[in-house]
C-alpha positions as CSV (number, residue, x, y, z in Angstrom):
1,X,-0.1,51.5,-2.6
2,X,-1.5,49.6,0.3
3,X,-4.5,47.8,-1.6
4,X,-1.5,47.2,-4.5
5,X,0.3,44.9,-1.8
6,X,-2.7,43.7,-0.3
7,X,-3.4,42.3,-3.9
8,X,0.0,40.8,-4.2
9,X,0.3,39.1,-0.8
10,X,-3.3,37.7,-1.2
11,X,-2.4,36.3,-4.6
12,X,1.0,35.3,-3.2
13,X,-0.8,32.7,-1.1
14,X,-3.8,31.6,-3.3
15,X,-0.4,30.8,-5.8
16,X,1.5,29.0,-3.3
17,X,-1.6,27.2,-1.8
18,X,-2.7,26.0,-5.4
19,X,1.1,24.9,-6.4
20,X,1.5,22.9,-3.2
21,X,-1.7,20.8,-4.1
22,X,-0.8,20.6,-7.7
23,X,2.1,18.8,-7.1
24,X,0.9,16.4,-4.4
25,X,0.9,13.2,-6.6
26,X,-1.8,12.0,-4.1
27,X,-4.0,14.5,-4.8
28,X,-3.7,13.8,-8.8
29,X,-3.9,10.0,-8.1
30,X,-0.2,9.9,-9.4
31,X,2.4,7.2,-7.9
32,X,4.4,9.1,-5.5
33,X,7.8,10.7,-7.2
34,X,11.0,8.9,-6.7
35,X,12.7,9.5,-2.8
36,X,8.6,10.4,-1.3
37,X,7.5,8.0,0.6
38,X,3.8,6.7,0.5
39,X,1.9,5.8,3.7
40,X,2.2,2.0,4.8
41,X,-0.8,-0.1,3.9
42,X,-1.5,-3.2,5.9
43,X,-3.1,-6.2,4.9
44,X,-3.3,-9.1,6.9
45,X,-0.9,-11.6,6.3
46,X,-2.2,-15.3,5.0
47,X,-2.6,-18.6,7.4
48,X,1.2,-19.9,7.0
49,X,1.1,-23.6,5.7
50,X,2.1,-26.0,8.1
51,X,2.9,-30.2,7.9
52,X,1.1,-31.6,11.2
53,X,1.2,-35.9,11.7
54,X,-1.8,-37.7,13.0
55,X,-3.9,-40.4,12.8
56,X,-7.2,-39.5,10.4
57,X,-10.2,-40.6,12.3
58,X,-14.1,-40.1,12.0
59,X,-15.3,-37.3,13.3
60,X,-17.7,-37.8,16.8
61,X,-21.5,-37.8,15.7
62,X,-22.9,-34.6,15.8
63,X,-26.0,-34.0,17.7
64,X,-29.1,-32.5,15.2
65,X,-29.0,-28.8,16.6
66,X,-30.9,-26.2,15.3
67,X,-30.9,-22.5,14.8
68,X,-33.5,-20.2,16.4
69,X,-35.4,-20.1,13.1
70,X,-35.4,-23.6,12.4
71,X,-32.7,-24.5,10.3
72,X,-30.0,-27.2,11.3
73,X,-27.3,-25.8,12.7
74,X,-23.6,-26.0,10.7
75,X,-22.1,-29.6,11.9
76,X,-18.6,-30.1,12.4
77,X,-16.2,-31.9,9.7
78,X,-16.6,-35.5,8.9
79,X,-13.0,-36.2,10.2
80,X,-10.2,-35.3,12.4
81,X,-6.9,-35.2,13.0
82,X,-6.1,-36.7,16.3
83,X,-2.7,-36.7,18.4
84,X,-1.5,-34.2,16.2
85,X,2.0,-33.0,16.2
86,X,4.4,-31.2,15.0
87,X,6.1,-33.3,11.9
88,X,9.6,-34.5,12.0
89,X,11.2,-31.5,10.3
90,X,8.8,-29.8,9.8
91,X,9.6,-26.0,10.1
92,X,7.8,-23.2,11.8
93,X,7.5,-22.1,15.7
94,X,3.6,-22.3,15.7
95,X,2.0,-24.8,18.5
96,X,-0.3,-27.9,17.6
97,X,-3.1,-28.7,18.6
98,X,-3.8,-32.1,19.9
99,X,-6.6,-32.1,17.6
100,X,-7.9,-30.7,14.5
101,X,-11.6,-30.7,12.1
102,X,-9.9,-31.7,9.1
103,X,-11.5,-29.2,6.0
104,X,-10.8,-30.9,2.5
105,X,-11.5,-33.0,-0.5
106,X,-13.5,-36.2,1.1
107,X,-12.1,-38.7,-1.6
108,X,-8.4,-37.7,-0.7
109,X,-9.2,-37.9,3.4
110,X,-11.3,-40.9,4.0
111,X,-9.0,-42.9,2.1
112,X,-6.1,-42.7,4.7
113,X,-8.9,-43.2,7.6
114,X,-7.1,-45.1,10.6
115,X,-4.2,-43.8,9.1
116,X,-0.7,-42.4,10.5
117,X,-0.3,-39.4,8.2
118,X,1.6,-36.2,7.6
119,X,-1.0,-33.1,6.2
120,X,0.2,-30.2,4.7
121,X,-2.5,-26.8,5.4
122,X,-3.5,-23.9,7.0
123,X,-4.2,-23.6,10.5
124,X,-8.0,-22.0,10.5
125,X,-9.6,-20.4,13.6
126,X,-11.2,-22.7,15.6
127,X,-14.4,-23.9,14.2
128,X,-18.2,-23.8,15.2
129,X,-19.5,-27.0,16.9
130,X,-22.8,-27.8,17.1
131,X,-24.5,-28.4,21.2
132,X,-23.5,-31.7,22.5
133,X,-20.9,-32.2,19.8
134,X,-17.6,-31.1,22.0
135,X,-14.8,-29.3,20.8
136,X,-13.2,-30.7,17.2
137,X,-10.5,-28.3,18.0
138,X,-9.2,-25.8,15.1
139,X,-9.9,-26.3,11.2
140,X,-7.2,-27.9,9.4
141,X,-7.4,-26.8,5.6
142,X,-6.3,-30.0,4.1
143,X,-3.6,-29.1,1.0
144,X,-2.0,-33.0,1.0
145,X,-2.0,-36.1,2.2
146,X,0.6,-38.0,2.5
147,X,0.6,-41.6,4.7
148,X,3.1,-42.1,6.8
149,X,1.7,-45.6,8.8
150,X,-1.2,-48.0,7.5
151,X,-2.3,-47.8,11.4
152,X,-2.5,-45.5,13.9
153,X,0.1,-45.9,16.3
């Protein structure tokens, strides 16, 4: 009698054990059943665009660093964004820069060079500058262009 319960407690458990993973949609690579919740997964949430006025100007002249083995050394962008600001309406509560590297399309940013202008982009971390260079401030990833003034004010 005693071994006869042993048996059925013992397989009691291997039964419930096995019927608890086999319905764990996780475990089957299901979609979780309607009202079970599935454990939050973060991804990091995109650069918000932003509209930021400022005159266009040429970047300063990078000095010809080099890395340790010999290769030059990234330079900064060709232009930048100087007394940036906020634009007029523009929404969002993140702070400007008073300058940014500007990262886009050459043809549609030296074209407003000396320009008052409004750019629509994403904030970047702030960029690499080569020795000697200074800082360019943050990289602007350039979306539009739109000109506000043919001269800087």
């Amino acid at each position: 009698m005693r071994i006869l319960v042993s048996a059925f407690f013992v397989a009691s458990s291997i039964a419930v054990g096995a019927a608890g993973q086999a319905g764990s949609p996780a475990s089957q690579g299901q979609a979780p059943a309607a009202g079970e919740q599935q454990p939050a997964v973060r991804t990091p949430a995109a650069p918000a665009k932003m509209v930021i006025s400022g005159c266009i100007q040429n970047a300063p002249a990078a000095t010809a660093a080099t890395t340790g083995g010999g290769a030059p050394a990234a330079l900064s962008a060709k232009f930048v964004l100087a007394n940036a600001k906020a634009a007029a309406g523009a929404a969002g509560a993140a702070p400007v820069a008073a300058r940014y590297q500007l990262d886009g399309e050459e043809k549609a940013v030296s074209t407003h060079l000396n320009h008052q202008v409004e750019i629509t982009g994403t904030v970047q971390a702030a960029a690499l500058t080569t020795p000697g260079a200074g800082t360019g401030g943050p990289m602007l990833k350039v979306e539009s262009v739109k000109m506000v003034a043919d001269k800087c004010s």
